[in-house]
N, C-alpha and C positions, 0 to 999 in steps of 0.2 A: 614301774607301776605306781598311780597315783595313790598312797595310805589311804584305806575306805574308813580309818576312825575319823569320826565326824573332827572338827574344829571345836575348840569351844566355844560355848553358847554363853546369853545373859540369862538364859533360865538357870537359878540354883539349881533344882532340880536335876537337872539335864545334868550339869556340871557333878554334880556330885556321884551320877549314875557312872559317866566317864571315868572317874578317880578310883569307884569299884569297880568298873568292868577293866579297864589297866591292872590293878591290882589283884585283881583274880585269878591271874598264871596264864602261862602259856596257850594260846591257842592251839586245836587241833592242822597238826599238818598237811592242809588239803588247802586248796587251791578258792579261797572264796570271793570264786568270778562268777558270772553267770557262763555260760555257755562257748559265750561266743568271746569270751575273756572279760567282759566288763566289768570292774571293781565293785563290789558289792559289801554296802558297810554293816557293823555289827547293828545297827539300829538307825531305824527313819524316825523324822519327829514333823511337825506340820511347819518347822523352817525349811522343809522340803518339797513343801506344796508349790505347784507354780500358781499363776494369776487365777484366780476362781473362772474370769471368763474362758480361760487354755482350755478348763475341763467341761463346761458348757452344762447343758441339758441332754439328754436322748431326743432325737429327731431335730437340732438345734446348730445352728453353726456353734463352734466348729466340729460337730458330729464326734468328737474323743467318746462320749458315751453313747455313741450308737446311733445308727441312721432313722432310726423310725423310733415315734415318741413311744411305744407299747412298747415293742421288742417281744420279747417270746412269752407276755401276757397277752399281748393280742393274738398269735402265730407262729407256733416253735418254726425249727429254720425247716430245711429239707432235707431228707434224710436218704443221701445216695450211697451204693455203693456201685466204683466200678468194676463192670461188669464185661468181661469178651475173652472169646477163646475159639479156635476151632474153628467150624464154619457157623454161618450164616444161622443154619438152622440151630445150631446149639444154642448159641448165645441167644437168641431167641428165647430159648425154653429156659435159661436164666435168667432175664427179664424177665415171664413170664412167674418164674417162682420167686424173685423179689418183691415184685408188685405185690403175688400172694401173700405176701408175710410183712407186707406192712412199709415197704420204702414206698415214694413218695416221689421220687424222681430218676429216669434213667439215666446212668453214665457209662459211657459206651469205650471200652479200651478195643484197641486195633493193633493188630499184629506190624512187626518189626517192616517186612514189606513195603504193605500200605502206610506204614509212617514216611519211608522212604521214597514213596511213587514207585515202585515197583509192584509188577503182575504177578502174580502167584506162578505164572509161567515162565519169569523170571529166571536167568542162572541164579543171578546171587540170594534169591528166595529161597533157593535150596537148603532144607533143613529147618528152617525157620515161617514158615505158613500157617497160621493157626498157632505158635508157640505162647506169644506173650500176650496175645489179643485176639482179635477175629479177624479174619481176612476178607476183605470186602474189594472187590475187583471191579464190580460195574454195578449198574443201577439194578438188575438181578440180585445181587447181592444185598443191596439194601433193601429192597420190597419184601425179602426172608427175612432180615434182619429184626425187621418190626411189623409182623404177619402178624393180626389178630391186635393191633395195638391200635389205642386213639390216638393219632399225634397228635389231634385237635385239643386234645384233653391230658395229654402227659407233658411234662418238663424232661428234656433230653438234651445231654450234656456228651460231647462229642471231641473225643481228646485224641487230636492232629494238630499239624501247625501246616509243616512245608507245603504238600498238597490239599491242604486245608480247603482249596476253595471248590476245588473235584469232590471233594467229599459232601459240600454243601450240596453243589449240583445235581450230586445222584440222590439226598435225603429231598430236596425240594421237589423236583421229578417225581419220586415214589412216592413224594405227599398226596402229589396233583392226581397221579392216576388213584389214590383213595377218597377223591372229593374233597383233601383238605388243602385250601391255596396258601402258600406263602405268608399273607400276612396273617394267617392263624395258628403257626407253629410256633411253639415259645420254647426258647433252651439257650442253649450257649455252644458254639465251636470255641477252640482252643483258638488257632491261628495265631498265636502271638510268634511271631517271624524271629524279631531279636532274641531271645529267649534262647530259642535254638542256637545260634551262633556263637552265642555265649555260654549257654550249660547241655543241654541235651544232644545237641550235636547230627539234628534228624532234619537234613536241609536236601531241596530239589534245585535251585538255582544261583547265583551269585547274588549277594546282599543286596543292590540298586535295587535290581529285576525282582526279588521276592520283597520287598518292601511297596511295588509298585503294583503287585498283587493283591497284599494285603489292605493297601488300601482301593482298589477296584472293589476287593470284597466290603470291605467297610463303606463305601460309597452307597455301592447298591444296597445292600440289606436296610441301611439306614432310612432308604427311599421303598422300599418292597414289603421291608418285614419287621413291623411296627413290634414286634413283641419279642424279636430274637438278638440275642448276644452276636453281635460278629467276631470279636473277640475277647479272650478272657484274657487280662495281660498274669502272668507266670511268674511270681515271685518260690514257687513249689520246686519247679526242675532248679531254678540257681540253689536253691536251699541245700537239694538233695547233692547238688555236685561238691561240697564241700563248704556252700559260704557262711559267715559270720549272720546274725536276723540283722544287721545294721546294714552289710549289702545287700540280703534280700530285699529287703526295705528299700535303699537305694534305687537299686537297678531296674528291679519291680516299678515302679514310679518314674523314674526317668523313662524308662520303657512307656511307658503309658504318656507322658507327655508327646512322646517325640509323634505319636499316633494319633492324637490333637494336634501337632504342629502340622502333622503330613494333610489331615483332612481340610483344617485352616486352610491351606496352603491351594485348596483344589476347588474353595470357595464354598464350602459348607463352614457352619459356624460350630462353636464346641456344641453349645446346646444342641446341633444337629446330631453329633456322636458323644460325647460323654455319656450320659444317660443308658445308651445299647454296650457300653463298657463295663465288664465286668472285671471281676479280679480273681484270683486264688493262690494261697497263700499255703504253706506247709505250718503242720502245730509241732513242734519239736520237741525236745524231751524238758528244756526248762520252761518249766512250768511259768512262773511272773514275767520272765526276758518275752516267752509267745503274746502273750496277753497283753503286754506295752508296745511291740510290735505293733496290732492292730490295731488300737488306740493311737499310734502315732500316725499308720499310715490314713487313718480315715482325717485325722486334722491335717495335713500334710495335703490330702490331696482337691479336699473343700478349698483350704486358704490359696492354693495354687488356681485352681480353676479359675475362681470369684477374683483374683486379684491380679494374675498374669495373664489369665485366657480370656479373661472378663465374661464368663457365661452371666448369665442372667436366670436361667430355668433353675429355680432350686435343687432337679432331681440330676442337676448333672453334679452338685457338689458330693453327692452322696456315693462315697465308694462302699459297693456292693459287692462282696466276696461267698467265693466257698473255701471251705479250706480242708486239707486232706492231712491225716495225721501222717508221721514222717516214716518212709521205707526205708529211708536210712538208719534209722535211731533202733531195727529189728535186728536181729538176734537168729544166725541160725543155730547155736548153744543155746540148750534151752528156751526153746520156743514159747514154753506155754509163759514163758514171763512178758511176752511180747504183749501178751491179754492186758496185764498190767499199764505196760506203756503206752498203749493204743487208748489205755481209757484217762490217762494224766490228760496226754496229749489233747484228747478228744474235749477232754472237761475245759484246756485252754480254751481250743476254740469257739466254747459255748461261751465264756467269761469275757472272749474276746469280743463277740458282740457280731459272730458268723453268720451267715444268710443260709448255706448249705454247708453239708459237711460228710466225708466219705471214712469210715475209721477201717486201716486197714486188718487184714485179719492176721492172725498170730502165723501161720506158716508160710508168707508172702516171702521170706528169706532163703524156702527153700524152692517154691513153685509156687505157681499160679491156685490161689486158695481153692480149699474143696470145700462142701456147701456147710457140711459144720462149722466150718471158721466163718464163713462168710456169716450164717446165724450169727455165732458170738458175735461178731462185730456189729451188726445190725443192733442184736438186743442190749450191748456197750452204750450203743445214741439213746433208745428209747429208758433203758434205765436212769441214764444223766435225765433224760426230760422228765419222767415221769412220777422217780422216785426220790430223787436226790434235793427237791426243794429249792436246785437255784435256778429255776426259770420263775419261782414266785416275785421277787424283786428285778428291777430293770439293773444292768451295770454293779453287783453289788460290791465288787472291788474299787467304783469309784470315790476317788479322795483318800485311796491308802498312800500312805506314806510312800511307800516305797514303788510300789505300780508308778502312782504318778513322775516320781523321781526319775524313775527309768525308762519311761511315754519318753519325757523330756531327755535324757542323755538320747535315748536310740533318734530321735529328732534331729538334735544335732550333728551326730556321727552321718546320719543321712543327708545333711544341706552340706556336711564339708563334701561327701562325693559329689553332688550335684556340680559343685563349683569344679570341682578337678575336672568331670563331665563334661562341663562347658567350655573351659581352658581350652581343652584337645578339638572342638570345634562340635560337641556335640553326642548324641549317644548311637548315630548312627555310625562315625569316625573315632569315636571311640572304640566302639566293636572292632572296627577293622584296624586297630589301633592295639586289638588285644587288649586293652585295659582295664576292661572289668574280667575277663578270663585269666589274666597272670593275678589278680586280687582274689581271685576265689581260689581259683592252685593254692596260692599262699596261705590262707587259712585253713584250709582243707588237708594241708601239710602241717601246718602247726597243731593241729588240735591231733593228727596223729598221730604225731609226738607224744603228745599229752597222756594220751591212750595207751601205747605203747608203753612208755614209760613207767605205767600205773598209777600218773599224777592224776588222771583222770579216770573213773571206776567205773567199766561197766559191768553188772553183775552178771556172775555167768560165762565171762569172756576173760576178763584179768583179776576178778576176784570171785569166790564162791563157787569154782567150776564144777562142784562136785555134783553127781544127780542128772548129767546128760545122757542120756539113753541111747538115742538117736535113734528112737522108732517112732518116729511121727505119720502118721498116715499122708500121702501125696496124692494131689492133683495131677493126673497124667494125661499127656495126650497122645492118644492111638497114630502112629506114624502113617495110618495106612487116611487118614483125614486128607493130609496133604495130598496125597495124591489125588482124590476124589476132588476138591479145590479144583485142581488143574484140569482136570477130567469135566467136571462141570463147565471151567471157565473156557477150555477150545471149543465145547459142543456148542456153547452159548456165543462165541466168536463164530462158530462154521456157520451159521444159523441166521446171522444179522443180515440187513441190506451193506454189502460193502461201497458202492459206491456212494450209500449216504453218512460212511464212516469218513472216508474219503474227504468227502465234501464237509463235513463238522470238521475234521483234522485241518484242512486247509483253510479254513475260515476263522480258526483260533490261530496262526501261525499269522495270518491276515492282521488279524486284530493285535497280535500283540508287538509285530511290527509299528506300530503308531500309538506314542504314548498316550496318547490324550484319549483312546479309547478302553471304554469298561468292558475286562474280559471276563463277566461272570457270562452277560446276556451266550454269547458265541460258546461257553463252558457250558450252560445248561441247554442246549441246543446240542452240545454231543453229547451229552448224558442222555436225552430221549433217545437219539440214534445209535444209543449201545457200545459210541467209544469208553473204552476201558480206561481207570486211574491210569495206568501205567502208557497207555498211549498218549493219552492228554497230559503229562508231564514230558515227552519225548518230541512232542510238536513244539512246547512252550522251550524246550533244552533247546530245539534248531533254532531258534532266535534267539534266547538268552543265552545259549552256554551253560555250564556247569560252575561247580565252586569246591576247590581246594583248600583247607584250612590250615594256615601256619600254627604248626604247631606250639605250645606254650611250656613252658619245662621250668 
C-alpha cells in the first residue's frame, strides 16, 4: 500500500506540521482507506488541487461542480421513493400516499417475476408474486397501477432492465387510453441490459439479442418520446454486488459509452441519445470517496462525449443522475441505526450534485418497508433540503483539498479499467469475458474479509452489538395476494380476443427475425391486444434462445 503521509513540501510550514504529526506517536490501528481501500492521507493542502479548469464552474464544462449553473438554489433535486408490492391496486394506494406527503416523483419497483419475464401464472413465480415489488403481468395491470394519476404531469421512474421494453409497451398503451401520447410522459425505465449480466443477474435472452433490444428501445423512444429516459445506465446494482466506487464508476460509464457506440452505430448521432441518458448511482457509506465519485463521473463523461463521440449539443455532456442510498451498507442488527446511514449516505448525494434521489428506509434489511420507515425516509430528504443549509450554496465542498484529490485518484483508477476494457475488445466481450464480474467477486470478497476480521467496523454487527432486540415491526405480504394475481391474470387471459394475441405474438417473432427491424412498434401493438409480459418474452426466446451464465468463483 502506497504511505498516504504526504512527501515533503517547500512550504515551512507544511514541513514542520509533518515533523510534529511524525513525532506525535503512534497512529490508531484502523485501516485509513476510504472504503473501497484507497489510501487516505493524514492531511490535504492546495498541492493537492488539480488544474482550476479540472474543477470548472457549475453548469460549465467540464460539469465536476454540477450540471446546471443554480443547482438546488434554483430547484432541489426530486425526491422519490421506491415504491411496489403486491398487486396493482396496492401499490397504487402507495403512490398515492407518497404523492400525499410530499414526494415529487414516482419509482415504481416490480416483483422478482416480472423482472424476469415471467407470468404470475408462471411455475417458477411460485411463492414469489407481489414479494419484493408489484406484479404487473399485462396492460390491465398497468392501467391499476397508475389509476387516478397524471402521467401527463408526474415524473415515473421504472426499475426493470431485461423485459424492460414490455414494460414500456404496456405504460405507453395505458397512457394512450388516458388521453396522454407518448411524447408527453416524462420519466426514466431502467433497461440498462449490461448491468444485469454483470451484477443483478435478472436477464430474458442472450447478450447479442438483448442488446439489440435495448437499442430498438433507445431508437424508438428517442424519435416518439421527446421527454422520456430510455435508459438509466446502473452504476447502483455493480455497487450493491460488492464493487469498489472506482468500478462502479468504471463500468457504470463504459456501460453508457458502449450505448452511444451501439446507437452511432445504427446511424443516429450521440446528440440523438445522450441527452435521453440518464444515470443512477448508489450513495455508500463513505461519505467524501461517494461525493468524488460523482464529481468524477460527471467530468469523465462531458470530456468523453465532446472529445471521442464528438456530440456537439451541450445537454448531451451533462450527466444527469439519481442516486439511491446503499441496501447494502443496512443492518438487519440494529435497524434503527440504518436512519443514521441513510441520512450520511443521502447528504453524499445531495453534496454530490444528484438530480433525484431515493433514501432507503431503516427496515429494508428485513422486508419490504412499512409506511413509518418509508415517512422517515422521505422526511431524511426534506430535512437535508430544508433544514440543514446546504442547499444555500452551489458545490460547497468544491476546491477541498481532499474531495478534489480524490475526484482525481477515483478518475484515474477508472481510465486504467477503461483501457483493460478495451484491450479484451470491448465492454460488451468483456462481459462475456466475465471481466468485470471476476473484479467485483474480488472486492466484494476482500472487503469481507475486512469485515469479518473486524479490520473493518460496522456498528452493531462486529462491534457494539449490544441493544438488539429484534422486534422491529414488518411489512408483510398476505399470501393469499398471490393467488388473487393469478385469479385476475386467467380471467383477464379467458376474456381477450385470442386470435388477435395470436397474431401480435406472431408478428413480434416476425419482426425480431430481422435485425434491421425496431421491435417496440410490433411490442406495443401486443400490448393493446392484451399479450401478457411473459408471453411477449417467450415468442422473443423462440428466436433468441435463452442465456446461461458461467459462473465466476
Amino acid at each position: 500500500m502506497t504511505d498516504p503521509i504526504p512527501a515533503p513540501s517547500t512550504s515551512a510550514p507544511l514541513a514542520e506540521w509533518l515533523d510534529a504529526y511524525r513525532g506525535a506517536g503512534a497512529e490508531r490501528d484502523v485501516p485509513f482507506t476510504t472504503l473501497s481501500g484507497v489510501p487516505v492521507a493524514p492531511l490535504y493542502t492546495h498541492e493537492d488541487l488539480p488544474d482550476p479548469e479540472a474543477i470548472g464552474l457549475p453548469g460549465a464544462f467540464p460539469y465536476t461542480r454540477g450540471v446546471y449553473p443554480s443547482m438546488y438554489r434554483g430547484r432541489l433535486w426530486t425526491m422519490r421513493q421506491f415504491a411496489g408490492f403486491g398487486t396493482a391496486a396496492q401499490t397504487n394506494e402507495r403512490f398515492r400516499y407518497l404523492l400525499d406527503h410530499g414526494q415529487t416523483g414516482l419509482s415504481t419497483a416490480f416483483d422478482m417475476p416480472s423482472l424476469m419475464g415471467h407470468d404470475s401464472d408462471h411455475p417458477r413465480s411460485l411463492g414469489e408474486v407481489g414479494r419484493e415489488g408489484v406484479a404487473v403481468d399485462t396492460i390491465d395491470d398497468m392501467r391499476t397501477l397508475f389509476r387516478g394519476i397524471d402521467l401527463g404531469a408526474v415524473s415515473v421512474s421504472m426499475t426493470i432492465n431485461g423485459p424492460a421494453a414490455m414494460m414500456l409497451a404496456f405504460y405507453v398503451a395505458a397512457a394512450e387510453e388516458t388521453g396522454v401520447p407518448a411524447d408527453r410522459l416524462g420519466g426514466t425505465i431502467q433497461a440498462d441490459i449490461l448491468k444485469e449480466y454483470i451484477a443483478q443477474k435478472e436477464w430474458c435472452f442472450p447478450i447479442d439479442p438483448a442488446m439489440r433490444l435495448l437499442g430498438d428501445t433507445i431508437e424508438w423512444s428517442s424519435r416518439e418520446m421527446p421527454r422520456w429516459h430510455p435508459v438509466s445506465i446502473s452504476g447502483y446494482h455493480i455497487r450493491e454486488a460488492g464493487s469498489t466506487a472506482a468500478q462502479e464508476l468504471a463500468f457504470t460509464l463504459k456501460d453508457g459509452f458502449t450505448y452511444i457506440e451501439q446507437a452511432m452505430e445504427r446511424g443516429l448521432s450521440p446528440d440523438d441519445v445522450a441527452p435521453r441518458c440518464s444515470f443512477f448511482f448508489n450513495a455508500h457509506i463513505d461519505f467524501f470517496e461517494e461525493i468524488a465519485k460523482y464529481r468524477a463521473a460527471r467530468r469523465i463523461w462531458a470530456r468523453e462525449l465532446r472529445d471521442t463521440y464528438g456530440a456537439m449539443n451541450p445537454r448531451s455532456l451533462l450527466m444527469r443522475f439519481h442516486t439511491q442510498t446503499a441496501g447494502v451498507s443496512l443492518t438487519a442488527q440494529q435497524p434503527l441505526n440504518n436512519i443514521t446511514r441513510t441520512a450520511i449516505e443521502a447528504l453524499a448525494g445531495v453534496l454530490g450534485g444528484t438530480q433525484s434521489l431515493h433514501t432507503n428506509s431503516y427496515d429494508e434489511a428485513l422486508a419490504l418497508p412499512t409506511e413509518d420507515a418509508v415517512r422517515v425516509a422521505l422526511r431524511t430528504q426534506q430535512i437535508i433540503a430544508l433544514e440543514t443549509g446546504v442547499t444555500n450554496t452551489i458545490d460547497p465542498l468544491g476546491g477541498s483539498y481532499h474531495v478534489e484529490a480524490l475526484t482525481d485518484e477515483l478518475e484515474r483508477q477508472a481510465y486504467a479499467y477503461f483501457r483493460r476494457i478495451d484491450e479484451l475488445g470491448g465492454m460488451v466481450e468483456a462481459v462475456k469475458q466475465n471481466f468485470p464480474q471476476r473484479e467485483i467477486a474480488d472486492a466484494a470478497y476482500e472487503l469481507q474479509q475486512e469485515i469479518d476480521s473486524g479490520r473493518r467496523v460496522v456498528v452493531g454487527v462486529n462491534a457494539f452489538p449490544e441493544g438488539d432486540d429484534g422486534d422491529t415491526p414488518l411489512h408483510r405480504i398476505d399470501p393469499a395476494l398471490e393467488r388473487e394475481q393469478v385469479e385476475r391474470l386467467r380471467a383477464f387471459k379467458a376474456a381477450r380476443d385470442s386470435a388477435a394475441v395470436e397474431a401480435a405474438c406472431a408478428a413480434l417473432r416476425e419482426t425480431a427475425a430481422h435485425a434491421d427491424r425496431n421491435l417496440m412498434p410490433p411490442m406495443l401493438d401486443a400490448a393493446r391486444a392484451g399479450v401478457s409480459e411473459g408471453e411477449m418474452v417467450e415468442a422473443l426466446q423462440d428466436v433468441f434462445g435463452t442465456y446461461t451464465e458461467t459462473p465466476v468463483f
